[in-house]
C-alpha positions as CSV (number, residue, x, y, z in Angstrom):
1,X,-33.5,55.7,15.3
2,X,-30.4,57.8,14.6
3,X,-27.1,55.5,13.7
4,X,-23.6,57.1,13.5
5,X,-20.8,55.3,11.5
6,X,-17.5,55.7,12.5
7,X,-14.6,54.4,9.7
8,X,-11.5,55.1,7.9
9,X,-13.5,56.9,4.5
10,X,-16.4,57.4,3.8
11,X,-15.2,55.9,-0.3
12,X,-11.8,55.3,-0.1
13,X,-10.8,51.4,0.4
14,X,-13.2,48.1,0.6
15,X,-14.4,48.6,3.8
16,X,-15.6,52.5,3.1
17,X,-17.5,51.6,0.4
18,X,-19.5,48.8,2.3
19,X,-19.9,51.1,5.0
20,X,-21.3,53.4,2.6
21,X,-23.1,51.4,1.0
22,X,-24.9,50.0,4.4
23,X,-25.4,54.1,5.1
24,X,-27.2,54.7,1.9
25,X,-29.4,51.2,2.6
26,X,-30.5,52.4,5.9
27,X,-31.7,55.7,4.8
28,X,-33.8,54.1,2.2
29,X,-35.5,52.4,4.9
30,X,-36.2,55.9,7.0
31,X,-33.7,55.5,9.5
32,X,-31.2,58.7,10.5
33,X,-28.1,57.7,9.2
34,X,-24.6,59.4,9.7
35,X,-20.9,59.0,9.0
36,X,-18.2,60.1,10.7
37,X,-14.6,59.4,8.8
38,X,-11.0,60.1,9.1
39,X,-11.0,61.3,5.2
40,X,-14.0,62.7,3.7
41,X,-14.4,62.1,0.1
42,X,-17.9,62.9,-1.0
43,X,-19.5,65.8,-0.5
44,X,-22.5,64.4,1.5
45,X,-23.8,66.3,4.6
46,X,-24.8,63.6,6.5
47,X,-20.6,62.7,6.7
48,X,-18.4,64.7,8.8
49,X,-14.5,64.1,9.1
50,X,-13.4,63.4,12.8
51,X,-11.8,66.8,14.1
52,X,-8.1,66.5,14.6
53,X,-5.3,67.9,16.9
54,X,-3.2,67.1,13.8
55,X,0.2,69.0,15.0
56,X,0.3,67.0,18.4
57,X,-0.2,63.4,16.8
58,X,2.1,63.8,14.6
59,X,4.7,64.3,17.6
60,X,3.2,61.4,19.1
61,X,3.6,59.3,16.6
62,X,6.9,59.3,16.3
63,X,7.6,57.6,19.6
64,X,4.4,55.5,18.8
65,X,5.1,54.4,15.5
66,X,9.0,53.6,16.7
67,X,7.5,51.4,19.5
68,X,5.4,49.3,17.0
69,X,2.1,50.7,18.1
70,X,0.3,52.2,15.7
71,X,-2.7,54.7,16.0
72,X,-3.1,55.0,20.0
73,X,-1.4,58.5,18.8
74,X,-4.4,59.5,18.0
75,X,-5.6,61.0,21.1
76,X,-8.5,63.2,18.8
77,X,-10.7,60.2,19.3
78,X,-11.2,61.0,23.1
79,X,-13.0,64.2,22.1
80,X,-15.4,62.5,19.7
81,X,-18.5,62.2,22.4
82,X,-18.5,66.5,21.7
83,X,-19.1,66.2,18.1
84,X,-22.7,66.7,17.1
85,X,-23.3,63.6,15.0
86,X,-22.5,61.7,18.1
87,X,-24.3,63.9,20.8
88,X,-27.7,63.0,18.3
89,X,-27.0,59.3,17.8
90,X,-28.7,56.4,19.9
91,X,-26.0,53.7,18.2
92,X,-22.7,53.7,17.3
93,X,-21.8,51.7,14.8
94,X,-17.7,51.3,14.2
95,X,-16.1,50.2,11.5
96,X,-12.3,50.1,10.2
97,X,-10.7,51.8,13.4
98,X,-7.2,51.3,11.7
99,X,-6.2,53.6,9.0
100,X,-4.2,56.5,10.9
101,X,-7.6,58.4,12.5
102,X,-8.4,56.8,15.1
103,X,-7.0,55.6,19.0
104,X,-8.6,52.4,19.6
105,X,-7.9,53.1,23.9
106,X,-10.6,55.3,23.3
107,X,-13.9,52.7,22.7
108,X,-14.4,52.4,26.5
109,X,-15.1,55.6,26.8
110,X,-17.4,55.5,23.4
111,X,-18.9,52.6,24.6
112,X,-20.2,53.8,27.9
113,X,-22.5,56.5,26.5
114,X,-23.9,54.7,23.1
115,X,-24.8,50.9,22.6
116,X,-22.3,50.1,20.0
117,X,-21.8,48.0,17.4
118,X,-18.3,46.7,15.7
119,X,-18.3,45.2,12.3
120,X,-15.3,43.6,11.3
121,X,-14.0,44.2,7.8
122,X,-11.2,42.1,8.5
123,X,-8.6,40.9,11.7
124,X,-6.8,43.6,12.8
125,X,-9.4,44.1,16.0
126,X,-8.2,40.8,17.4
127,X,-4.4,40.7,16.2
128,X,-1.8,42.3,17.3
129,X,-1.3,44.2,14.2
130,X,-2.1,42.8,11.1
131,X,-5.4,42.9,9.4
132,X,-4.9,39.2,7.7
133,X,-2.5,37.1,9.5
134,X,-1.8,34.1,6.8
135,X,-1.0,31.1,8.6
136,X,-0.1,32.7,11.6
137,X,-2.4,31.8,14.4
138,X,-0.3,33.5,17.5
139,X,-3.6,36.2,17.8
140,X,-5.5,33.2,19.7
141,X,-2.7,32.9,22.4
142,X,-1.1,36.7,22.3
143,X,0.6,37.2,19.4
144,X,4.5,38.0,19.6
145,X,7.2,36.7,17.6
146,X,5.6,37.9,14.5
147,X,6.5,36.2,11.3
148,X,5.2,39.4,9.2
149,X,6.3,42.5,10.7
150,X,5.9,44.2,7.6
151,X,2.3,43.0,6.4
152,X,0.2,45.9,6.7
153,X,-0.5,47.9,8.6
154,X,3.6,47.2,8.9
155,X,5.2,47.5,12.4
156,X,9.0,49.3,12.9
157,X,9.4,46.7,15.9
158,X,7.8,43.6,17.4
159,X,5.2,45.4,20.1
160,X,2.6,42.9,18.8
161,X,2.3,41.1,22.1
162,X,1.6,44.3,24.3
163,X,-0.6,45.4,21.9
164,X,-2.4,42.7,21.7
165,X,-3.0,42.8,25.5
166,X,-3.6,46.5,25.2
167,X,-6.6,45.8,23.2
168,X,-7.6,42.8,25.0
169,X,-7.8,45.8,28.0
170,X,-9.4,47.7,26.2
171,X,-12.3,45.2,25.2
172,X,-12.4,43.7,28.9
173,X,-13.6,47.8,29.7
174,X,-15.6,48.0,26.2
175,X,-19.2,47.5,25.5
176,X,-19.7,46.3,21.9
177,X,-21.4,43.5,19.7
178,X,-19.7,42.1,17.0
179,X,-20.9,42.1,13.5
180,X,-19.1,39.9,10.8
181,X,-19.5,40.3,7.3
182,X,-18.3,36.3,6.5
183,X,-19.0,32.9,8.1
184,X,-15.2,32.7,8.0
185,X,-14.5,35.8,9.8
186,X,-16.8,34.5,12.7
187,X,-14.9,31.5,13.3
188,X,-12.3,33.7,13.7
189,X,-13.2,36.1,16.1
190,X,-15.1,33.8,18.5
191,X,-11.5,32.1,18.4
192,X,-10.0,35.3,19.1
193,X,-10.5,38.0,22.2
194,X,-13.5,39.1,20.8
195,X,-15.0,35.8,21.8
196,X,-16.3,37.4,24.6
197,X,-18.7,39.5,23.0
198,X,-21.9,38.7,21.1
199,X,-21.0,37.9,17.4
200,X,-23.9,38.5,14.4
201,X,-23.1,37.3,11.2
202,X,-24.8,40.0,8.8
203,X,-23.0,39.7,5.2
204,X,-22.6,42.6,3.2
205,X,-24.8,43.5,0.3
206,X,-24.7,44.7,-3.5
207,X,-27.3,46.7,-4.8
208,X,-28.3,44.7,-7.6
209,X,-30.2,47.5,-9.3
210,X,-26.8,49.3,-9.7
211,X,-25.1,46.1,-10.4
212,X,-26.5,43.9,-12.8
213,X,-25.6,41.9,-16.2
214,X,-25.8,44.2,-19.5
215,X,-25.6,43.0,-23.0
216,X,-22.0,41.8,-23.6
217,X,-22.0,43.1,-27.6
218,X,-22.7,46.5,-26.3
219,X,-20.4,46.7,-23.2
220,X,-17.6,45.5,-25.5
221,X,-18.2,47.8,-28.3
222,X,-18.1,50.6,-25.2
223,X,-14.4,49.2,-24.1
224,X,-13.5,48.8,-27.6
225,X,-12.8,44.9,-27.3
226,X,-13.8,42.4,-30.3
227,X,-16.5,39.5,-29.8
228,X,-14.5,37.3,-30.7
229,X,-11.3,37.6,-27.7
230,X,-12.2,35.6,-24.3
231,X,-12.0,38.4,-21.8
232,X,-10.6,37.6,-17.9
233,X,-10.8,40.5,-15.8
234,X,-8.7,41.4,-12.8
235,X,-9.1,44.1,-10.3
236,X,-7.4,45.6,-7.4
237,X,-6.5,49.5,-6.5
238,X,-3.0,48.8,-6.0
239,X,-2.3,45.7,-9.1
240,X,1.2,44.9,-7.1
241,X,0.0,44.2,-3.8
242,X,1.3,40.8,-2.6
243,X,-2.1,39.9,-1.1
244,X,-4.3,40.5,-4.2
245,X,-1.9,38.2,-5.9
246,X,-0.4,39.9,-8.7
247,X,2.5,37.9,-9.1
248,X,0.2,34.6,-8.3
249,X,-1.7,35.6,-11.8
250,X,1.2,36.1,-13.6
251,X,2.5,32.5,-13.0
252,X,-1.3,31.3,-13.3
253,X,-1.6,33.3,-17.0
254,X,1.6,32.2,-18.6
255,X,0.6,28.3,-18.1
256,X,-2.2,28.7,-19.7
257,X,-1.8,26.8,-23.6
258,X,-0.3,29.3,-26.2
259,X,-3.3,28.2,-28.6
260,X,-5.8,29.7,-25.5
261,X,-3.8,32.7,-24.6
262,X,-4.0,34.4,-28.3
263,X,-7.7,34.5,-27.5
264,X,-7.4,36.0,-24.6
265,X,-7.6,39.8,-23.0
266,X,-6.9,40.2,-19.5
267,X,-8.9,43.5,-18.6
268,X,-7.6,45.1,-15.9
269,X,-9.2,47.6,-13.0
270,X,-7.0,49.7,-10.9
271,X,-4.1,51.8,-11.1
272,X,-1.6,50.2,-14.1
273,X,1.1,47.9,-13.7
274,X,4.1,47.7,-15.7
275,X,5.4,44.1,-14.3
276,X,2.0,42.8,-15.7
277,X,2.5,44.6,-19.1
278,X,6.2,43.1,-19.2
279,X,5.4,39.8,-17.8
280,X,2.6,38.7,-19.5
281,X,2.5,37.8,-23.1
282,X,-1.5,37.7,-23.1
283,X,-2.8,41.3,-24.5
284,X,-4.0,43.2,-21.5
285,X,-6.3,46.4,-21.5
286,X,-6.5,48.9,-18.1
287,X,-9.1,51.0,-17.2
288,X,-7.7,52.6,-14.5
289,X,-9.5,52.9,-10.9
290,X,-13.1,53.0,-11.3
291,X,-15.6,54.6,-9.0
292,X,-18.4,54.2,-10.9
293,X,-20.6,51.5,-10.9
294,X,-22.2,51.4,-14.2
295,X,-18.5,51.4,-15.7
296,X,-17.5,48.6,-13.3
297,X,-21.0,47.0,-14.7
298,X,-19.5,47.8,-18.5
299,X,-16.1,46.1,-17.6
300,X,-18.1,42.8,-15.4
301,X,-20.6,42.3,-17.9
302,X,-18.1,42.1,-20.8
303,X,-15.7,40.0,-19.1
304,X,-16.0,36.0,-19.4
305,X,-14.6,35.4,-15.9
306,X,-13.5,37.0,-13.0
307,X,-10.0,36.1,-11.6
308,X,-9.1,37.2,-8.4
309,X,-5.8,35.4,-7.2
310,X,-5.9,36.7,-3.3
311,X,-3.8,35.2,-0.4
312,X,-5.8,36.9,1.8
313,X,-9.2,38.1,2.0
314,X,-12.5,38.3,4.2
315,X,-16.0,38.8,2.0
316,X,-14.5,40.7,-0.8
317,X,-17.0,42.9,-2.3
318,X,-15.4,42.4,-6.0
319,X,-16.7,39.6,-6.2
320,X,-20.3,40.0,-4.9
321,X,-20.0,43.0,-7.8
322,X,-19.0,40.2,-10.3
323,X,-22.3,37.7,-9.0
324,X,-24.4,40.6,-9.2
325,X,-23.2,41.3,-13.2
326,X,-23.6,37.8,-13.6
327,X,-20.2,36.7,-13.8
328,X,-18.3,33.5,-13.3
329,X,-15.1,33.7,-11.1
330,X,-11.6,31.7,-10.4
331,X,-10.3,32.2,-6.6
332,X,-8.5,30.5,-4.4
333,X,-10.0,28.4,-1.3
334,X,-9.0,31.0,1.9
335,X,-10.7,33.1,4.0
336,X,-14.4,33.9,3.3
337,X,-13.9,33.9,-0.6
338,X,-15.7,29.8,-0.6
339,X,-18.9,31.6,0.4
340,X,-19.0,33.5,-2.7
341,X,-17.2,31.0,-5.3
342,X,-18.8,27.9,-5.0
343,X,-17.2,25.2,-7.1
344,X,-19.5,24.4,-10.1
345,X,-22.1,26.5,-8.7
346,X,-20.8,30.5,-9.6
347,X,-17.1,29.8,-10.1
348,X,-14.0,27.4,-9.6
349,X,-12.1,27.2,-6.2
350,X,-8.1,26.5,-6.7
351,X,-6.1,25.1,-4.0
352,X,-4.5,28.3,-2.3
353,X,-1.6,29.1,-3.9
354,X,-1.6,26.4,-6.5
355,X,-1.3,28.7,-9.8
356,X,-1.3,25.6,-12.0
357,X,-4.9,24.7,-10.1
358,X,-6.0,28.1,-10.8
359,X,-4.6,27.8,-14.6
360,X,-7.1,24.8,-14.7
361,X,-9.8,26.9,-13.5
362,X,-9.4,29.3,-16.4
363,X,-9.5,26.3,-18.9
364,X,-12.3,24.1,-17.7
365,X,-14.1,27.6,-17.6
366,X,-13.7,28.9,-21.2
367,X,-14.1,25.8,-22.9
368,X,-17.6,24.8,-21.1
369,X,-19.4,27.2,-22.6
370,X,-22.8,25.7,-21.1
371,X,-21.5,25.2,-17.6
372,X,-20.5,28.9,-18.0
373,X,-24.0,30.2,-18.7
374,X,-25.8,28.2,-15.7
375,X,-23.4,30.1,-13.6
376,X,-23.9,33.2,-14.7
377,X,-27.7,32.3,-13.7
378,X,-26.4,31.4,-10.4
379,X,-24.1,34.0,-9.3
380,X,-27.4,36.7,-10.3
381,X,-29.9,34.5,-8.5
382,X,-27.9,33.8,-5.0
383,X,-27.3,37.4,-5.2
384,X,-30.8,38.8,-5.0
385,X,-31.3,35.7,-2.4
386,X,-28.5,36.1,-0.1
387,X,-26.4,39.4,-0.7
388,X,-28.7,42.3,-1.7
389,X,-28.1,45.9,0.0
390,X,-31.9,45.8,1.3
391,X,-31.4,42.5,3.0
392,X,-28.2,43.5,4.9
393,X,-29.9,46.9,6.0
394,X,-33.1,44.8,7.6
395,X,-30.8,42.5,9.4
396,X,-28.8,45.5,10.8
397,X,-32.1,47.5,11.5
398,X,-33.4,43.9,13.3
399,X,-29.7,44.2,15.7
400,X,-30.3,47.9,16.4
401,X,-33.5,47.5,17.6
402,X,-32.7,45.0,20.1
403,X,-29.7,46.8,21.4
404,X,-31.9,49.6,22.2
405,X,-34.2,47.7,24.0
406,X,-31.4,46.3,26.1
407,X,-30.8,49.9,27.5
């Protein structure tokens, strides 16, 4: 069986690394796996980056881009069915078609020659342009009228109704099944014009092997951080984007009690952020972004908890990294993060938005040191049950195979 990816990276961003990661999983288990990506990253044969007429979209976009519809410039993605990695696959499996690479008019055409398979990393497949869309529920009815233009992927003018009957065209002349990584997410798309099509719920997985708890003495003699300090660790590439809630932390942080916060660290991972430095009178360490995962191991295991104030969010793979490392988290209650952070189980679940809730969190947390410790157990154990790599590349292996007999 010979599977090709197609996504945004084959590293860069959440959903390239789970793609990745579901690559490396299925050639474990003998299969022919193969990526094909808009940026290429690694310098892995098996991923190729999608051959581009570079010059010409670039002129298309800007009438595209000025008519708020993004990508269908990308007229490359028609010529796709001559590259090799596709003429050799029996299933397609797509990925994050957004991400400037990629003309989503072209899955009919993909479609007809390979049984294909979309898995959802989050909603911009069924919206009219956003990947998360808040409270906004106009991508059941036909979008329009959008209330955030400039949520990305941002829009230079409200199209978000014809597109969103572009790509309910485009799916009426599309064969696909629909893979979704969250229980959340499914709800979603069978709500959404996806609904027509089959929809699998196969979460993503953590190799638990690469992540996995380490002595905390040692990984905080390794970041240089005393014994005695109670360590909350943050972590997004971009530390100022509104949906990871930076700002939400802030407010959450400087409520905490001024006895509590001289004990405190907040570790950070991504690139730095001077309005946390400034805002923030809790000492805070950065690391920087982090590729690898035994340092992201290092920084998990010698953290106390996990924060992660998101607006927005699908399965987020942080946090299966924190489980994995045995770590307590504090979220908020949106999207498909309740699946992960279950309240008194692996973590505490604050009301969305409610920064004093999530201050709460952070106390009941630190100052139960036993409840603390049964978590830890928990967040390792429902990860080897529920969320290991090997599990999510059976159940994919399991979907292949019974497209292929459908042919």
């Amino acid at each position: 069986m010979k599977i090709l990816h197609v996504n945004q990276s084959d590293i860069l961003g959440g959903a390239a690394i789970a793609a990745y990661r579901l690559h490396s999983a299925l050639l474990n288990q003998g299969l022919d796996s193969k990526l094909l990506v808009g940026q290429k990253k690694t310098d892995d044969p098996r991923v190729a980056q999608v051959p581009r007429h570079q010059w010409l979209e670039n002129q298309l976009q800007r009438l595209t881009h000025r008519g708020g519809f993004n990508y269908i410039n990308h007229i490359s993605s028609f010529a796709i069915p001559k590259h090799p990695f596709f003429a050799a696959a029996d299933i397609l499996n797509f990925h994050n078609l957004h991400n400037s690479y990629f003309s989503y008019l072209a899955i009919p055409r993909l479609t007809a020659q390979k049984p294909t398979v979309l898995t959802l990393h989050d909603m911009w497949s069924f919206t009219g342009h956003c990947a998360y869309s808040y409270d906004c529920t106009r991508w059941q009815t036909g979008c329009g009228h959008c209330p955030y233009p400039k949520t990305y992927p941002g829009i230079r003018r409200d199209s978000t109704h014809l597109v969103w009957k572009l790509k309910d065209w485009v799916y009426n002349r599309s064969n696909l099944t629909i893979v979704v990584p969250s229980r959340w997410l499914a709800e979603q798309a069978k709500a959404s014009i996806l609904g027509r099509f089959q929809i699998h719920y196969i979460p993503n997985g953590v190799d638990p092997d690469a992540y996995q708890p380490l002595d905390r003495e040692f990984c905080r003699t390794t970041l240089g951080i005393s014994a005695k300090k109670r360590v909350l660790l943050f972590s997004a590439v971009n530390l100022t984007d509104f949906r990871k809630g930076g700002d939400l932390l802030i407010k959450a942080l400087n409520q905490l009690p001024t006895t509590l916060k001289k004990d405190c660290l907040l570790l950070t991972l991504g690139h730095p952020s001077k309005q946390l430095a400034t805002l923030l009178d809790i000492p805070l360490m950065n690391l920087g972004y982090i590729s690898s995962d035994r340092l992201k191991s290092i920084a998990f295991s010698a953290a106390d908890l996990f924060i992660f104030p998101t607006r927005a969010d699908n399965l987020p793979l942080v946090l299966q990294e924190s489980m994995a490392c045995g770590t307590p988290m504090i979220s908020f209650d949106i999207g498909g993060v309740g699946e992960l952070v279950r309240p008194g189980i692996t973590g505490y679940l604050a009301h969305p938005g409610d920064t004093t809730d999530f201050c709460r969190g952070i106390i009941n947390l630190l100052e139960d040191n036993h409840h603390s410790e049964s978590m830890r157990k928990a967040c390792r154990r429902i990860i080897l049950h529920e969320y290991s790599l090997s599990l999510q590349a059976e159940q994919y292996e399991d979907l292949y195979k019974k497209m292929l007999k459908q042919i």
